[in-house]
Every structure is written in structure tokens, then in C-alpha cells.
N, C-alpha and C positions, 0 to 999 in steps of 0.2 A: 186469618181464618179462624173463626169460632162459631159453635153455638150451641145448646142448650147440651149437647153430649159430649162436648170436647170442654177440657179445663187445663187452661195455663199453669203450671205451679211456678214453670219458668219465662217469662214471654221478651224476645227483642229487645234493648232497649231504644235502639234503628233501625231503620228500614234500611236494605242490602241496595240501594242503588247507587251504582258507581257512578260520580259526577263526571259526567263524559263530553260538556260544553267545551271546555278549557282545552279537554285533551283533544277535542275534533279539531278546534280550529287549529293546535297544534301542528296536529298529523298531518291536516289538511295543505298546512303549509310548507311543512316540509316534503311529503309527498311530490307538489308543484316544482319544489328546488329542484329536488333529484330528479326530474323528470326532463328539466329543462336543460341540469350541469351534470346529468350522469355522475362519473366517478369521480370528479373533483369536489362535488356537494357532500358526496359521500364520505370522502375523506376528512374533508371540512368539519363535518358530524360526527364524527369517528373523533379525530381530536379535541373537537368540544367539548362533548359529550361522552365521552368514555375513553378520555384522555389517552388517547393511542393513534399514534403515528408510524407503527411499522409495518410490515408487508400484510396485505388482506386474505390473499391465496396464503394457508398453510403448506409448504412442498412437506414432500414425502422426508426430507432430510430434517425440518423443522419436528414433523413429527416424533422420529425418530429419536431425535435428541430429548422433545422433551419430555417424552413417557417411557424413560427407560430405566430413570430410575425408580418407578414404582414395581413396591413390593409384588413379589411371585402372588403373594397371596390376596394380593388388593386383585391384580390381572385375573386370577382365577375367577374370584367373586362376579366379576363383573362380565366374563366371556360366559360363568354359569346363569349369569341373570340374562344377557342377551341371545342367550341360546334358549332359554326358557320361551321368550317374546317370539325370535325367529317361528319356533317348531309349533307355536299355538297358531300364528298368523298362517303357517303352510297348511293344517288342519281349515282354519276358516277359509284358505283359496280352496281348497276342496271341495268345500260345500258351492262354490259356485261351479254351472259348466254348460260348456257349448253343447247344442241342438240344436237338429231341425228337424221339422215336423210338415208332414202332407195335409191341410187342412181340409174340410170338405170339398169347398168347390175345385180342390185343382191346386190351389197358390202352394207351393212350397217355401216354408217361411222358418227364420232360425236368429239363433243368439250367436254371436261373438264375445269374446271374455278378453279384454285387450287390457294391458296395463298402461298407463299416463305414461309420457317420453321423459320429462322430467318433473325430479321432485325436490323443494325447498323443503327441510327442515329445520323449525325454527328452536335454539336447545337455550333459555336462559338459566342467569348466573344473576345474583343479587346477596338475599338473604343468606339463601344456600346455596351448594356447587347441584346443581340436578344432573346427577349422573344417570338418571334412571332414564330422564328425556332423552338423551342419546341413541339409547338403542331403541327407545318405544317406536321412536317417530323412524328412524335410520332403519333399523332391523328388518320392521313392517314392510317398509317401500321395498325394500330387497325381498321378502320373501314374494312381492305381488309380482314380481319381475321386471320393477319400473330400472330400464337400463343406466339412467344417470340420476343421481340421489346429491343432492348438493347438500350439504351443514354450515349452520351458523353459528355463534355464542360470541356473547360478550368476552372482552380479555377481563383478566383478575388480579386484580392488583397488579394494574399495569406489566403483567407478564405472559398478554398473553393467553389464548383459552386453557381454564383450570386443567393442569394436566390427565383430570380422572374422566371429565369432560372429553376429551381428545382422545384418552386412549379408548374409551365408550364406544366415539365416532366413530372409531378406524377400525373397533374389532367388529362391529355393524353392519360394516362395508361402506363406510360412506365412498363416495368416485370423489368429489372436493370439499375442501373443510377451507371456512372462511373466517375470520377474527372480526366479527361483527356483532354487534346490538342494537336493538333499538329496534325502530322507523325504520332507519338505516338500512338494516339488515332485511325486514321485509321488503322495502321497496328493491334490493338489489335483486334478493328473489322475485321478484314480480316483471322487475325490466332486463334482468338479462345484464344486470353490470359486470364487469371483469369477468366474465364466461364466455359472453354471448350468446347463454341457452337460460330466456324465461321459464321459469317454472309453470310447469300445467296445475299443478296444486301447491300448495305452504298450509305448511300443520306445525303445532308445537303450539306450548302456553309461553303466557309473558303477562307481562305486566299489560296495565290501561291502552297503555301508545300503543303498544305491540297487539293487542288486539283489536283496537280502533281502526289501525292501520291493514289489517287485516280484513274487515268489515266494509274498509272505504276500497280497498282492492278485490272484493271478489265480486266475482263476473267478470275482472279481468283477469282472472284466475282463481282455481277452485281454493276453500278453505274445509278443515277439518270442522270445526265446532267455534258457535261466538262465546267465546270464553270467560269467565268471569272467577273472582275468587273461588277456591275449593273449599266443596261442602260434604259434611258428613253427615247420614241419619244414620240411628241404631233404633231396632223396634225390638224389646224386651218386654218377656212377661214373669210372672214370681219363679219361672225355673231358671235364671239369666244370676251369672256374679256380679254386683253392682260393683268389685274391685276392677272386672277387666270392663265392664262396661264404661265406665267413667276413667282408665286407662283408654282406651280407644278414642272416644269424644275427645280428650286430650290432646291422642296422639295427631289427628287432624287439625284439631285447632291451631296447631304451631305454626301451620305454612304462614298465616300471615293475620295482619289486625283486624279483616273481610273473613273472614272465613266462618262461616257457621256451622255450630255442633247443635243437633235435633234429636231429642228422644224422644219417642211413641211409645208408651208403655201403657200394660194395663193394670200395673204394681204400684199402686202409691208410695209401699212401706219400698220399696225397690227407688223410684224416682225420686225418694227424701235421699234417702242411700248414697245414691251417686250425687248427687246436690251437694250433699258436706263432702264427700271426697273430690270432688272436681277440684275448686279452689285449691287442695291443700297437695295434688297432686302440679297445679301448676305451678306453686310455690317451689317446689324441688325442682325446677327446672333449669337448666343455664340460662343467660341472662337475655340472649337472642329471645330462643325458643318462649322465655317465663314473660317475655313483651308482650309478644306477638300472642301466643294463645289468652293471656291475661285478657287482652283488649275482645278478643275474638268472643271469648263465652260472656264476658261481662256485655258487651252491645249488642250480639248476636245469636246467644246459644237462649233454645228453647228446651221445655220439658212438656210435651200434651201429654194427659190422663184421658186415658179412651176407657168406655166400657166395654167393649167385642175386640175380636180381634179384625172381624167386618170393618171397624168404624177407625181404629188401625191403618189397615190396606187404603182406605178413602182418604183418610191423613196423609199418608205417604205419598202415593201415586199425586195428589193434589201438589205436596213438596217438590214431587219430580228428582230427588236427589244424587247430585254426582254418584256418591257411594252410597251405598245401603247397606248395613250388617244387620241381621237376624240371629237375635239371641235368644229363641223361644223356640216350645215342643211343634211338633210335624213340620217340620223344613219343608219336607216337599207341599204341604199346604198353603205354605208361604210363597214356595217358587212358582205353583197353578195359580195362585191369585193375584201376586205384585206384577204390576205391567208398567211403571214409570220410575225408572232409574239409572242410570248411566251405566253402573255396575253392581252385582248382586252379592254378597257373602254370608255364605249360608252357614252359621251355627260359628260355636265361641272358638272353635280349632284355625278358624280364617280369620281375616282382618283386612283392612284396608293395609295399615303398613306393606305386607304381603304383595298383593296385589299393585301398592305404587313401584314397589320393586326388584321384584323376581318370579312371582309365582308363571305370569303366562299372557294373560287376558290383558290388553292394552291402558294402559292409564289417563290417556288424555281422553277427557268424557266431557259430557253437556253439561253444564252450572246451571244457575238463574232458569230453571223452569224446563231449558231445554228437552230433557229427556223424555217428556211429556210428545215428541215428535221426531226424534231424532237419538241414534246410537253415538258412541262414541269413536275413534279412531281405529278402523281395523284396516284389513287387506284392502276390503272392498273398497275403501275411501280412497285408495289408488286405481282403482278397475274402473274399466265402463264396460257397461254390458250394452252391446252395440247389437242390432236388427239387421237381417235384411232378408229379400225374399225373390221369387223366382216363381214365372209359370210357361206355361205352356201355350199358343194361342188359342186351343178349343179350353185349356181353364180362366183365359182370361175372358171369353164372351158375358158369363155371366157379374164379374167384377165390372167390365166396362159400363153395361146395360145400365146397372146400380149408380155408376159411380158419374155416370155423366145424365143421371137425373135428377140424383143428389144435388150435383152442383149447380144446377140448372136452377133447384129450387132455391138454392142459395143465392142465386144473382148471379153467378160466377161463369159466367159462358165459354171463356178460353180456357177452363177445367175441364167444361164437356167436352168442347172440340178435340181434346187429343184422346178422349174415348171413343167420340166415334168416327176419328181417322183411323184407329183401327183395328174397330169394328169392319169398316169398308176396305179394306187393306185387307185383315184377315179371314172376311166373311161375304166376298163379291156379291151381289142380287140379293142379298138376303133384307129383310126390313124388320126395321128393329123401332122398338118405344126407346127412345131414347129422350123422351119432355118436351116442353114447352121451349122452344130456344127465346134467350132473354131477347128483348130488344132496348131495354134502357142499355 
């Protein structure tokens, strides 16, 4: 995206599209397995692929042995971060709620607010142990009131789901925790392997497979968001620190070699700023993290120079960006005018870091464009808000009348005829326009 107001100082050096041939025909195939050999396929994969041949079900005694020896103070941190997730997610069921309402003609008509009967969540383990996925995905389901909440994660080093992982799960509430990765793990969510309770949704990030799999399963079950590397934007103007600004862009870039960092500024001497400090804060980085973000801003990370802060918001919203930080004067001018982002962080006191791990507000959000039509992971994404309605036979005269002319004119004739059986049922001698009856 360019043109005569926007100016690169940093631009891509690739384009973010995951190659996703390889990994379809993957999924695709193994999806077929599991489907045909259930939980022997799965096992099969499991030891493959994630070299792990012991029990699938965690019991409540595995649990217990293996998160017992972490520290009081790690437990705390973590029951404080998922308590955080819980109490925002029961604020957002709030905002939803049952009604009904007398319409004019008569129909009384209303909402149900039902939560999904079960829920897959999917928690990956690779580069890093993502304790934070645990409660995001686990916590949420529990607060929407989804009665059976299943967990997934790869084992780690071969021992196992990471134990900071598991005890996440448990303080969450997860009802089953499964020793799973991959394909694998989605498809056993999706068919009901060792349960016998398919999931009504699966949520959670992962990797290519893991979301492919995801993509090529829903409609046969709901999904969160189509996922794709995490992305961060920061919009700074000359009141912005270009230390913490280019500390932030940073601290996103780690997840992974995909992941792009984007600034929109309208401070040139600012967007040189963080330019020379980026590199040199990657440079201090441990050796995982100093790969991964190296690769990320080097192929990935942009710098736009806008001149308004107008031409800014039309950058952004265009980006659609997972995260969004705002590091510039009247916040709330920011927050009335940005409409495309996954999540918002308003002023230099917030952060993404924050937000991926204790503050409140959900972390699994829309990548690649999504936020542009779609939120990210909350209550709601467990709820249906389900309809129905009721009348009376003198408020149904008028509905019938309509609704079996309508159809009529549609072609649809056995639509009409159950309006006006009863119309005659309910309204004996009387004569009604009820159309043209079809004769094709």
C-alpha cells in the first residue's frame, strides 16, 4: 500500500503469505486417517510426530504430581493472570442478554443467550511454553458457562505437557486435559476421540497445520479466528519515546520469523529513532528470541511516514492489525476514530506484552487482514444468541396474509398453504387475498 502521502522509510522485504499447498495436502491427509482409524491414527501421530507414547487423558493424579512442584510464586502469578481473563470475560457475558419483546402486529419475539455444550481448546508448546493460551482459551469457555471445556498441548520434552502449561489449565477449570499436538489434537477435538464429546468450537493459536486444520474443519465445527503469524502496529507521533517504541515493536517481533512489526508515524526524526534502536535492541537478545525477531523485522517490519493523523487511522485500519499500540496526544481521538484492529492499547503505560499476559481483554485476535470484519476470542465466541417467537391467532392473521403472498410470489406454494390452513382454521368464512396460487 502506497501513494503520493504515504512514504516507506522501512518497507517488507516479503510478502506475509504463509505457504499453505504443502501444509493442505498435509492436513488433508491426515485429517482422512484420523477419521477412518480414530485413536489408533492418533496415537500413531502422537508418536511420530511428537514423540510421545504415554497416556492421552491427563487423570487428576498426573496432574497433581506434575505441578506440584512449582514455585508458590510462579502458582500465584498465574491464578493472578487467569483471574484477570476470567473477571473481563464475565463483564463481556454481561453485555449480552435475554429479551423479549411485543412487536406491532402481535408476534412476540425474543433472544436466548445459550452457551456451546462443549469446548476444544487448543494451547501450543514449541518455541515457547504459552502459558498465557491456557487460561485465555480455558478461562473464557468457563466464564460463558460452556459446561465441558476440553485442553490440549503438545508434551515437552518428551515429559509431558510443560508443567506451567497444565497447572494454567487446571487453575482455568479445564473438565479434561489431553497430551496432544498438532492435526492430531485438532482432529480429536473435532471427532470426539477418547471422550466421545466432539467439540461445538476449538480455539487456540498454533502453528500452519494447526490452523489449516482448523480451517479445513470448520463447519464441522466452529472456530475462533483463521490465524496466522502475530502482528504488531504502533502509531506514534513527536510526543511518543522512540526507546519504548522500538522496545515494543521488539517485544512482538520475538514470537516468531512471520511476525511483523509496523509503524505509522508522523515524526520522521522519531521513525529514524527507532530505526537505529530496533537492530541493536535485537542484538541483546537471547539466542531463541535474537533469531526469531532478527528475521521478523529484517523481512517483515515496516516504518509509513504519514502527514495527518487522518492519513494514519486510513494506514492502520487498511493494516487491520492483531495489536495496535498508540503512542500519541488525545487517546480518545484515537479510540473514536480506529475501527480495524484486533486489540487497542491506548498510550505508552499499556503494551501488548500486557495484554498477551495478564491484564484482562482476550489475546487470541485476527492476523492477516482479519480484524477488518471480525473480533477476536471472547465470551461471545462460546454463546449463541438463539431467537424464537410466539403469537396469538388474531396476531397471526396479519403475518399469515403477508407471508402466504410473499411465497406465492416466490414460486413457493407449499409456504403458502400452511398460511392459509390457518387462516381457515383460525378465521372460519372469512376471505382473505392470500395471491395468485402457483400452478408450475
Amino acid at each position: 500500500m502506497q501513494n503520493s502521502s504515504h512514504t516507506f522509510l522501512k518497507k517488507a522485504a516479503k510478502s506475509l503469505e504463509i505457504e499453505t499447498t504443502t501444509a493442505q495436502k498435509i492436513v488433508a491427509d491426515m485429517l482422512a486417517e484420523i477419521e477412518r482409524n480414530g485413536e489408533n491414527a492418533v496415537r500413531d501421530y502422537a508418536r511420530t510426530l511428537d514423540k510421545w507414547a504415554g497416556d492421552i487423558i491427563v487423570t487428576p493424579e498426573e496432574i497433581l504430581r506434575r505441578t506440584r512442584d512449582i514455585p508458590d510464586a510462579v502458582k500465584r502469578d498465574i491464578e493472578f493472570a487467569a483471574r484477570q481473563v476470567h473477571e473481563f470475560a464475565l463483564v463481556q457475558k454481561a453485555s449480552l442478554r435475554e429479551f423479549s419483546s411485543r412487536l406491532d402486529s402481535g408476534v412476540l419475539a425474543g433472544q436466548r443467550v445459550i452457551p456451546v455444550n462443549v469446548a476444544g481448546c487448543y494451547v501450543p508448546t514449541g518455541r515457547y511454553a504459552h502459558i498465557a493460551s491456557a487460561y485465555m482459551s480455558v478461562a473464557t469457555a468457563k466464564a460463558a458457562g460452556v459446561p465441558l471445556v476440553i485442553a490440549c498441548s503438545p508434551p515437552y520434552q518428551g515429559e509431558g505437557i510443560h508443567p506451567h502449561v497444565l497447572y494454567a489449565m487446571k487453575v482455568a477449570g479445564a473438565d479434561i486435559i489431553m497430551t496432544l499436538g498438532g492435526v492430531q489434537a485438532i482432529a480429536t477435538l473435532a471427532y470426539g476421540i477418547f471422550t466421545g464429546k466432539p467439540a461445538d468450537i476449538i480455539v487456540g493459536p498454533g502453528n500452519k497445520f494447526v490452523a489449516e486444520a482448523k480451517r479445513m474443519l470448520f463447519g464441522k465445527v466452529g472456530i475462533d479466528v483463521f490465524a496466522g503469524p502475530s502482528e504488531v502496529a504502533i502509531i506514534a507521533d513527536d510526543s511518543a519515546d522512540p526507546a519504548i517504541v522500538a522496545s515494543d515493536l521488539v517485544g512482538q517481533a520475538e514470537h516468531g520469523h512471520e511476525s511483523p512489526a509496523w509503524l505509522f508515524t508522523s515524526s520522521e526524526s522519531l521513525a529514524r529513532d527507532v530505526m537505529e534502536r530496533v537492530p541493536k535492541l535485537i542484538a541483546a537478545l537471547p539466542p531463541t528470541a535474537r533469531d526469531a525477531a532478527g528475521a521478523a523485522w529484517r523481512d517483515y517490519g515496516e516504518v509509513i511516514l504519514c502527514q495527518t493523523r487522518e492519513e494514519i487511522v486510513a494506514v492502520s485500519d487498511r493494516y487491520a492489525s492483531e495489536h495496535l499500540e498508540v503512542h500519541a496526544a488525545d487517546l480518545d481521538w484515537w479510540l473514536e476514530h480506529l475501527t480495524c484492529y484486533g486489540s487497542l492499547f491506548l498510550g505508552e503505560e499499556t503494551t501488548v506484552a500486557f495484554g498477551d499476559k495478564t491484564s484482562g481483554p482476550n489475546h487470541i485476535l485476527p492476523t492477516k487482514g482479519a480484524a477488518r470484519y471480525s473480533g477476536g476470542l471472547s465470551v461471545h465466541k462460546f454463546m449463541k444468541t438463539l431467537t424464537w417467537q410466539r403469537m396469538s391467532r388474531e396476531s397471526s392473521r396479519e403475518i399469515a396474509l403477508v407471508t402466504a403472498r410473499i411465497s406465492r410470489l416466490e414460486g413457493m406454494e407449499a409456504h403458502a398453504r400452511t398460511a392459509d390452513d390457518r387462516l381457515a382454521k383460525y378465521f372460519p368464512g372469512e376471505a382473505f387475498d392470500t395471491g395468485t396460487p402457483v400452478k408450475v
